[in-house]
Phi, psi and omega in degrees: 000118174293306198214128181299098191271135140307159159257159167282144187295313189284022196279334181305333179271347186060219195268356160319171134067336149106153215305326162292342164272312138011310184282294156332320176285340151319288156308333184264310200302320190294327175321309154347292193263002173242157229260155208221148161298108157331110139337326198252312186240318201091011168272161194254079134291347183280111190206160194301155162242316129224192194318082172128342210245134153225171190200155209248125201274341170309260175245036185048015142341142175187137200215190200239139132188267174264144176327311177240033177190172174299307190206167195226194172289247207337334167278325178315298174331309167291315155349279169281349155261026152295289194316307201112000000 
């Protein structure tokens, strides 16, 4: 074996669907897939459990949000107009 490659995370589509699209599914899996800041403790603990629920590997917290991420625009946006 000469040399070890990483993969692309989309590298599984091959030559499909065209570059840009491509890039993106790129960009949101890795976001996806890396560990996010707790709300509750502020440890970077966080990770998906499925589509929406997430949960803090810490201190066990486990809260609802955006599909591919923790928290999105729209939710902030509810955030605050909640507070007032």
């Amino acid at each position: 074996m000469v040399g070890k490659r990483t993969a692309n995370p989309v590298g599984r589509l091959g030559a499909r669907y065209g570059r840009r699209i491509r890039k993106k599914l790129s960009e949101v899996e890795a976001d996806l897939r890396r560990k996010h800041y707790c709300q509750n403790c502020g440890f970077k603990a966080v990770a998906r459990v499925s589509v929406g629920v997430w949960k803090c590997r810490k201190c066990g917290f486990t809260f609802a949000g955006a599909a591919y991420s923790p928290s999105s625009e729209l939710g902030e946006v509810a955030k605050r107009s909640v507070k007032g």
